[in-house]
LOLUMPA-596302 format. One record per residue (C-alpha): x, y, z. Coordinates in steps of 0.001 Angstrom, whole numbers, padded with zeros to 6 digits, always signed. Layout:
LOLUMPA-596302
XYZ;...
END
This chain:
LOLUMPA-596302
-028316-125621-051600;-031466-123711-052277;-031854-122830-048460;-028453-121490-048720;-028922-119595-051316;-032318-118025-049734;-030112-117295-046447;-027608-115477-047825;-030059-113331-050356;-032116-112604-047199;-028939-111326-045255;-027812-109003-048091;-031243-107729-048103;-031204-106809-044132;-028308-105146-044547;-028632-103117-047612;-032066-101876-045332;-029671-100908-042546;-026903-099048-044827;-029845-096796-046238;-031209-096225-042969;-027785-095148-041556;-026358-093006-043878;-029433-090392-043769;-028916-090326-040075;-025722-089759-040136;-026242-086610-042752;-028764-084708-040702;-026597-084889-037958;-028509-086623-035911;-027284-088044-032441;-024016-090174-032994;-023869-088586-036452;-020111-087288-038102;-021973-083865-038094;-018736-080785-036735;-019609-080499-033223;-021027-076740-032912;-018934-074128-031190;-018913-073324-027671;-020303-069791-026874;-018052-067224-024896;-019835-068106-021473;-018828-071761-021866;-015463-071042-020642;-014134-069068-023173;-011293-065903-023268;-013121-062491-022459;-012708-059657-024693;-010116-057036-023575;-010947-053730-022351;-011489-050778-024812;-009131-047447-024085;-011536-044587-023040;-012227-041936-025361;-013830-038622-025723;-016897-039923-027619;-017394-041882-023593;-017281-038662-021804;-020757-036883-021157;-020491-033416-019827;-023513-031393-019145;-022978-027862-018001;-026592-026966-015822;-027252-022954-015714;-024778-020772-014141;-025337-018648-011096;-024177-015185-010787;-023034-013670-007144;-021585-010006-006579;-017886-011460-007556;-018297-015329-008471;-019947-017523-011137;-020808-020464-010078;-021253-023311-012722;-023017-026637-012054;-021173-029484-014166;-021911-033421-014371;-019151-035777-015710;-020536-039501-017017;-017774-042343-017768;-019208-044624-020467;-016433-046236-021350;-014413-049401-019918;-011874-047708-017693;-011589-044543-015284;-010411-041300-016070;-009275-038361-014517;-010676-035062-015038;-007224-033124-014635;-008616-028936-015343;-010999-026843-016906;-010142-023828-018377;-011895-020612-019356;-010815-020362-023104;-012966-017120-023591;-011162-015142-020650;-007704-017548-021278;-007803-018053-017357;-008342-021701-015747;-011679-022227-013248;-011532-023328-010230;-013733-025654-008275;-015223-025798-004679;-013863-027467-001977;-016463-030168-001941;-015135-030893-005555;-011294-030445-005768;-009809-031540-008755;-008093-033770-010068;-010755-035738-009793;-011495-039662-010945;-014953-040659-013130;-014933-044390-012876;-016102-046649-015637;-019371-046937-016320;-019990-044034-013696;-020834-039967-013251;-019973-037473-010965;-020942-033955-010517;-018625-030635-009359;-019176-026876-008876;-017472-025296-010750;-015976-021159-009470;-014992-018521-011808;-014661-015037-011163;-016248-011623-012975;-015491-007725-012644;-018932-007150-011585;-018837-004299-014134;-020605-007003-017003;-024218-006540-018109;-026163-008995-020671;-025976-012292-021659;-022131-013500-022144;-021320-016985-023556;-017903-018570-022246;-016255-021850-023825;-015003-024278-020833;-011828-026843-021771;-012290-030113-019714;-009067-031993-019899;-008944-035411-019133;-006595-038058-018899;-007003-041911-019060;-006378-044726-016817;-004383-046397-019333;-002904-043311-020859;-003551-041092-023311;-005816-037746-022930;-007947-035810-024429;-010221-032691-024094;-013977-031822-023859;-015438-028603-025075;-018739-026660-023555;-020415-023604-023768;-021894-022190-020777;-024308-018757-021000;-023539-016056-018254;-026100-013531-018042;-024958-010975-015452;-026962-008541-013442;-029164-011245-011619;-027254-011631-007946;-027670-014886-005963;-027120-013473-002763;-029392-010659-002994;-028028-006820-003762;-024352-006098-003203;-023378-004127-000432;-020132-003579-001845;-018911-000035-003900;-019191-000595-007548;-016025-000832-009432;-016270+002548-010841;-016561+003668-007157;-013648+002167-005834;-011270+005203-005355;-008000+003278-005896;-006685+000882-008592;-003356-001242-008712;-000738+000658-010372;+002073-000489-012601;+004135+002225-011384;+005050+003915-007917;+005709+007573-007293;+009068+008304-008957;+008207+006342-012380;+010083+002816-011596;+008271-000155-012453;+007477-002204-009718;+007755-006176-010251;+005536-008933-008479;+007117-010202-005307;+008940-013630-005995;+010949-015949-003877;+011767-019480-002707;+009695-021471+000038;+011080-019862+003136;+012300-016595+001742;+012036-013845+003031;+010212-010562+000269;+009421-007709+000308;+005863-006848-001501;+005033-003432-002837;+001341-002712-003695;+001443+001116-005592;-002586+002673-005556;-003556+004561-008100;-006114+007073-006597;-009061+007503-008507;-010744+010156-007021;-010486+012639-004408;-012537+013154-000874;-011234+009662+000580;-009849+009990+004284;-009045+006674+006440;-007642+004696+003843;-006558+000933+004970;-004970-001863+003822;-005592-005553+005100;-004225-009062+004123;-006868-011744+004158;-005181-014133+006159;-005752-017621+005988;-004705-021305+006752;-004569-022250+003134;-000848-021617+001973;-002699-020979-002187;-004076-018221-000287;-001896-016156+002182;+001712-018249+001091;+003534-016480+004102;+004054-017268+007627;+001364-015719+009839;+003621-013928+012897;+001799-010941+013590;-001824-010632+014984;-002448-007466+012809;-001140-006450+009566;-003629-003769+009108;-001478-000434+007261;-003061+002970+007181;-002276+006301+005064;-000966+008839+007204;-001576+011535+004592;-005018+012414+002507;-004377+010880-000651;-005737+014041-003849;-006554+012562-007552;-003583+011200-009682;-001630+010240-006337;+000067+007102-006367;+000272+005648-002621;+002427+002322-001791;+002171+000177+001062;+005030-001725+001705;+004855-005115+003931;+008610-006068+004056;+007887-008495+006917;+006770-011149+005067;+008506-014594+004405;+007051-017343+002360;+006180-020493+004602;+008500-023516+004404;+005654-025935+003077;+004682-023640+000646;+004528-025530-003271;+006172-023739-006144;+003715-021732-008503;+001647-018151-008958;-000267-017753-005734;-003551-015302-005568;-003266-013233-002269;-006027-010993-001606;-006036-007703+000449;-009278-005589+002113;-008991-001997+001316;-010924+000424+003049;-011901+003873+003100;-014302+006519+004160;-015673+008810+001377;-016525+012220+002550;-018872+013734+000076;-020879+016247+001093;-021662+015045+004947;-021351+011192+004002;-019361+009858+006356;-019842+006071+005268;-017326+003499+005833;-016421+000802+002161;-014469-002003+001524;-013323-004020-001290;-011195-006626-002255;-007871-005949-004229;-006084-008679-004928;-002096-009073-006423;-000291-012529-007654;+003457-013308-005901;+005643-016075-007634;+007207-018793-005480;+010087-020172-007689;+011207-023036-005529;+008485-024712-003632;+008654-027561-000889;+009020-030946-002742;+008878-033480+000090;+006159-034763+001895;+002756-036641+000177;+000043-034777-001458;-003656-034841+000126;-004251-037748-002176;-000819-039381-000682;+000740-039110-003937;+004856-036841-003897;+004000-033361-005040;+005160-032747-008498;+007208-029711-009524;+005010-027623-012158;+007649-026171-014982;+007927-022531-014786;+008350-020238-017951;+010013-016950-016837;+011483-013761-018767;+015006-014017-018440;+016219-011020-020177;+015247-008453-022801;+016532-005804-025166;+015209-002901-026994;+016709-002308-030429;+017324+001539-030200;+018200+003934-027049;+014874+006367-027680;+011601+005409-029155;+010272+008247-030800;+006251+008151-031333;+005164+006697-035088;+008528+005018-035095;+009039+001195-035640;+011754-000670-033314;+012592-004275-032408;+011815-006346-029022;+014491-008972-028354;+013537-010949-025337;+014663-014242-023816;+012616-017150-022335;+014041-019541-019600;+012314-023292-018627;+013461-022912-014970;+012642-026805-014610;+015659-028712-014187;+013163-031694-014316;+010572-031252-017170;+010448-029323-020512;+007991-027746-021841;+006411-027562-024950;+003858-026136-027458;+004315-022459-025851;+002072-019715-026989;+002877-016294-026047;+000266-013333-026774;+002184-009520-026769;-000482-006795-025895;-000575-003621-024422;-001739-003582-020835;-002262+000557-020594;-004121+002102-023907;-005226+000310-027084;-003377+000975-030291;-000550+002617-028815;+001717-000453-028803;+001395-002528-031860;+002715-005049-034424;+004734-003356-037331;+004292-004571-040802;+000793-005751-040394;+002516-008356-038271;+000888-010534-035835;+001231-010334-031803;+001238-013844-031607;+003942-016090-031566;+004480-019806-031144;+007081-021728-030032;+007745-025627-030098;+009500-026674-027388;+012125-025428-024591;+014311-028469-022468;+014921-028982-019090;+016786-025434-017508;+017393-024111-021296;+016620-020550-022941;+014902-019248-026015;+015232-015898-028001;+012132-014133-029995;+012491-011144-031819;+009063-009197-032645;+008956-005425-034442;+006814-003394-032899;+005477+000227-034000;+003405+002895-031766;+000876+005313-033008;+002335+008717-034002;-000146+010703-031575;+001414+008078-028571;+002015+010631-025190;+005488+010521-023912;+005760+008154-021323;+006699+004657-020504;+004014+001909-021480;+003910-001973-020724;+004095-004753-022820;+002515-007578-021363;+003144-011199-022857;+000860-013774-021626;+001997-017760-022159;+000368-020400-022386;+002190-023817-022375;+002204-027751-021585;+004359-029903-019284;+006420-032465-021787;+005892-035306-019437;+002752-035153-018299;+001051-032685-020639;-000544-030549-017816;-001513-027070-019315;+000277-024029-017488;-000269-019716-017706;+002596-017190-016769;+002146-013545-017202;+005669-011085-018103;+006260-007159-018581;+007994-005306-021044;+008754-001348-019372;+008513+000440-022690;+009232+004252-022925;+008543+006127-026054;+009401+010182-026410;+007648+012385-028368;+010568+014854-030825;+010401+018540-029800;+010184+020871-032459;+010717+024392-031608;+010864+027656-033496;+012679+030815-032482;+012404+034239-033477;+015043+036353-034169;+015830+038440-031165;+014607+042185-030415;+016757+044611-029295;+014954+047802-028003;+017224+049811-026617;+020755+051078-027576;+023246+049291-025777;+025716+051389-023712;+028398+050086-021919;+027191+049286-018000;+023487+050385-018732;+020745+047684-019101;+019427+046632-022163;+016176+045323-023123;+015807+042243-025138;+012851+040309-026451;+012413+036970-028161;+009431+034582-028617;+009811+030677-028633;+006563+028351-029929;+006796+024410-028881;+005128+022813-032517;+005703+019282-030813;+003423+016832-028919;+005333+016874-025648;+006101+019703-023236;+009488+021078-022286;+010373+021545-018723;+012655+023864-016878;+012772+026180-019391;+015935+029225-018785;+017418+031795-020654;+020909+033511-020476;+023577+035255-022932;+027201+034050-023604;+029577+036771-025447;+032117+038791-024017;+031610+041379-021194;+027910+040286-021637;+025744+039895-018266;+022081+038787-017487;+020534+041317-015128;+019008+038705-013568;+017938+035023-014457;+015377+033939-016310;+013007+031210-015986;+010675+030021-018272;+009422+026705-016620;+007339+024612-018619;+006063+025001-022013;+003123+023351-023394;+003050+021194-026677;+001521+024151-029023;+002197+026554-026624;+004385+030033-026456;+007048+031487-024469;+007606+035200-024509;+011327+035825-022980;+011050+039354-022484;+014476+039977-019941;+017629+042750-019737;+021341+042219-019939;+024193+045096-019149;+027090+044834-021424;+030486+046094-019956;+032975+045757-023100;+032630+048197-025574;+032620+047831-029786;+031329+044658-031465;+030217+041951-030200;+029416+038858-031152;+026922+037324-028700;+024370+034459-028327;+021255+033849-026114;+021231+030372-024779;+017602+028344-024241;+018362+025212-022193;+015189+022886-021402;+014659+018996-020513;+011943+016541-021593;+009780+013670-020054;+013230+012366-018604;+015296+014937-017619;+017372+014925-020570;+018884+018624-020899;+019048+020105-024495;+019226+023705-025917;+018829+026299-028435;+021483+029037-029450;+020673+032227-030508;+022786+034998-032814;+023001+038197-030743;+025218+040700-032229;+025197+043729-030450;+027240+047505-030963;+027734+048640-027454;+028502+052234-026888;+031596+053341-024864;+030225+055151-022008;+031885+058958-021588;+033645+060185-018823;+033414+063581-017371;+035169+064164-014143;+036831+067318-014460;+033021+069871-014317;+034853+072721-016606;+035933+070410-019485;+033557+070991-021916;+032875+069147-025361;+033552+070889-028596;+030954+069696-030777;+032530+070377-034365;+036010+068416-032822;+034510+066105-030219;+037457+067172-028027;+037528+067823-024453;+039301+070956-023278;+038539+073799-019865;+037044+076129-023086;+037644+076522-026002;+039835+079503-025444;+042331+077678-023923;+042746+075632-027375;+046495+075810-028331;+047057+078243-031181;+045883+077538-034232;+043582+074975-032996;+040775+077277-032749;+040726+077137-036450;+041390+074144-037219;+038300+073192-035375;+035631+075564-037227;+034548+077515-034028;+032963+080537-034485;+034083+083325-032259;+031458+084755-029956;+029152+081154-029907;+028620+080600-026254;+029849+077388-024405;+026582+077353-022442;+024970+076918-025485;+026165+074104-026832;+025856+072122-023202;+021745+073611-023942;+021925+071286-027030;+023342+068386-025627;+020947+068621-022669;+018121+068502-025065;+019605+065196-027243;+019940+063248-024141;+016626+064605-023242;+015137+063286-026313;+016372+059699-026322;+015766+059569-022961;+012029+060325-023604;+011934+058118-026938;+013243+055006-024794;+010456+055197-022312;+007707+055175-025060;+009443+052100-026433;+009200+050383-023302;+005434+051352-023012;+004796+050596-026574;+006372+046772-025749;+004423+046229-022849;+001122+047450-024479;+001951+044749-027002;+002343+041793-025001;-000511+042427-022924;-002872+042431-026208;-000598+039424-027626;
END
């Protein structure tokens, strides 16, 4: 029983050792413990973390120094990806000039940065060659991401002109250049940008401006080439070299005219650049030297070729097109200082894409301040959004400055606008033909008369005119309306300066007798050819002219009668009529000699008096 009892004590006492042994083990999570079994790390098998959209803060662009040439800028640029997927560098635009940059061929865009990775492009932008100094331009990079989205990139980039990469220009300076692009050709019509469909057939006008005079040999090339951004049309002549015939003076305007042209078939819808040689000889003094330069105009293909792949492989896409449809001007004539209203409507010519967030900027393209916002308005405006083929109306007042010469100026709105689908950033250019008059004011003095009108003799007349307006009259006449009255021969007065005089110094022959009422009529046209005039109050006495055919009728100057003499008076009559017996007839026809005499005389000192006077006037 005792040896039982021992067992059993000593077994309770091996265990309890083992318990207290065990349960520490099992808290310090030692091996075979209850410990949580740690968690396996994300290389163990685990599900990856997804990929992060790309965002601005992962685009590095550094913009190196920029190189200036004769014409070009050329802008070193390097594009690093650090995010987790590609993107697309879709444009870069020139926010400072509002014009987009273009890129070398070695570096066309669009162009793909892949994750993680860089690339580098040259960027080409264009100058006057007229700028001097240090000029700072802001460059938009839009991009666009794999996974959609987009979102822009702004640098600055510091131009400093007057340092030429290629050495010294042989080319004119642009103040040398004797001709210009003009708005307008020789009769005053506005002449539009040539624009057609792929395969149409245009006509393209290019008006000159000439500059200067002493230019002979004056030429006009295309730059052709195989590039259909660059010469759209289908090359079927060797030569398209045009030369003046004629020797053009200062002020000319000179057109050439290339109706041959016809836009290729494969051309793509859009504004296309086409640039033309112009040369000339300048003759100054016994130069004889031969110059060139580059004149370039923009033609608009509406309707471009749409099948085929892209150079990428990729369909072409049809670029929305923002057009001026139609416009209206709110009164017939725009006087100078006067404010009027600008109605003009906007068409989305896609029948594909809308467009949207349109910006259009009104400016005058000839002189500054002559066109310009009334009310202190702006010449700005924004609109949201035009659909697929629909139109839009704006309304903007305008005002022009008081001292504004009479002619027609241009209103040029420039827009600036985004593709609803794929948010692609577009420019289109539009004219406004705006003519403003200047109001004539004239003043008129009352007519002279200098001699004494007699029926069938000439009479002199004199007035003066003064033009107190801004403009000139043109085709300035004068002639009389009244009854039996009669220029002596026509007067012109031409053209009359603003704050200029005309002197109308002229003769008319009456050939009705008494009173009469007449009027001297001043016609004259302005800028445009419209005809207006000014009436004059002429009332005249004309004296009847006497007969005398029968030589021995003789006038009785106490009767005024006619008779053979005054003996042969009826009796009685001698009485009646005062004569004293015995008064010779001769001497009465001395008397009358010596009146007409007299005003004979005092008219010819009137008429020297007159002309002494308007030579010292």
């Amino acid at each position: 029983m005792k040896h039982a009892v021992k067992h059993t004590l000593s077994f309770l006492l091996i265990l309890t050792l083992g318990l207290s042994l065990t349960f520490p083990a099992l808290a310090t999570g030692g091996e075979g413990s209850l410990a949580a079994e740690p968690t396996p790390s994300p290389d163990a098998g685990g599900t990856p973390a997804p990929i992060m959209p790309a965002t601005a803060g992962d685009i590095t662009v550094t913009v190196s120094g920029a190189t200036v040439s004769a014409t070009h800028i050329f802008i070193p640029v390097t594009v690093a990806n650090a995010g987790d997927e590609d993107v697309t560098l879709e444009s870069v635009f020139n926010k400072t000039a509002n014009l987009s940059v273009g890129t070398d061929a070695s570096s066309p865009l669009p162009m793909t940065v892949p994750a993680g990775g860089a690339k580098e492009l040259l960027l080409t932008d264009t100058h006057s060659g007229g700028n001097t100094g240090t000029v700072t331009r802001t460059l938009v990079f839009s991009f666009k991401a794999a996974l959609g989205g987009s979102f822009s990139k702004y640098e600055n980039v510091s131009v400093t002109f007057g340092i030429d990469a290629g050495g010294e220009s042989t080319e004119p300076k642009e103040s040398e250049v004797p001709f210009r692009l003009s708005f307008y050709d020789a009769n005053g019509e506005y002449v539009y940008a040539p624009s057609g469909d792929a395969g149409e057939k245009v006509l393209v006008r290019i008006p000159l401006l000439c500059l200067r005079s002493n230019v002979k040999d004056v030429t006009l090339t295309p730059v052709l080439s195989t590039s259909l951004d660059s010469f759209p049309f289908e090359i079927t002549t060797l030569d398209y070299t045009q030369e003046l015939t004629s020797t053009p003076m200062k002020g000319d305007i000179v057109e050439f005219r290339y109706s041959g042209f016809r836009f290729h078939e494969m051309v793509t819808a859009g504004v296309k650049k086409v640039d033309f040689t112009l040369s000339w000889r300048d003759t100054w003094g016994n130069q004889d030297t031969p110059h060139t330069a580059t004149l370039s105009i923009y033609v608009n293909v509406m309707e471009g070729y749409m099948g085929g792949a892209g150079p990428d492989g990729s369909a072409p896409v049809s670029k929305p097109k923002v057009i001026l449809d139609s416009y209206s001007i709110s009164t017939d004539k725009i006087y100078a200082g006067e404010q009027f209203d600008v109605e003009f409507t906007l068409r989305n010519t896609s029948s594909e894409e809308a467009v949207q967030n349109i910006q259009i900027s009104i400016s005058d393209t000839a002189e500054v301040g002559k066109l310009m916002p009334a009310n202190n308005g702006s010449n700005t405006l924004y609109i949201a959004k035009i659909g697929k083929g629909e139109t839009h109306t704006e309304k903007i007042s305008l005002q022009s400055a008081p001292d504004t010469e009479a002619k027609a100026y241009t209103l040029q709105l420039d827009f600036s606008y985004e593709g609803a689908s794929n948010v692609a950033s577009y420019t289109a250019t539009e004219t406004i033909a705006i003519p403003i008059l200047q109001r004539i004011r004239l003043k008129v003095d009352d007519p002279t008369v200098y001699d004494e009108p007699w029926v069938g003799q000439s009479c002199a007349i004199y007035f003066a005119l003064y033009n107190m307006g801004k403009a000139p009259i043109y085709n300035c006449m004068v002639d009389v309306e009244g009854e039996g009255l009669a220029m002596e021969e026509t007067y012109f007065g031409g053209t009359v300066a603003a704050g200029s005089t005309l002197r109308a110094d002229f003769s008319i022959i009456p050939s009705v007798g008494g009173e009469v009422n007449g009027e001297i009529v001043i016609t004259y046209e302005d800028v445009y050819g419209e005809q207006m005039e000014e009436r004059l109050p002429l009332p005249l006495f004309v004296n009847e002219e006497m007969m005398m055919d029968d030589p021995n009728m003789m006038f009785d100057p106490e009767m005024g009668i006619m008779g053979d003499d005054i003996g042969m008076m009826e009796p009685g009559m001698e009485a009646m009529a005062g004569t004293k017996p015995g008064f010779p007839v001769w001497a009465w026809i001395a008397i009358g000699a010596a009146v007409i005499a007299a005003a004979v005389v005092a008219v010819i000192l009137l008429k020297k008096k007159r002309a002494k006077e308007l030579e010292e006037a």
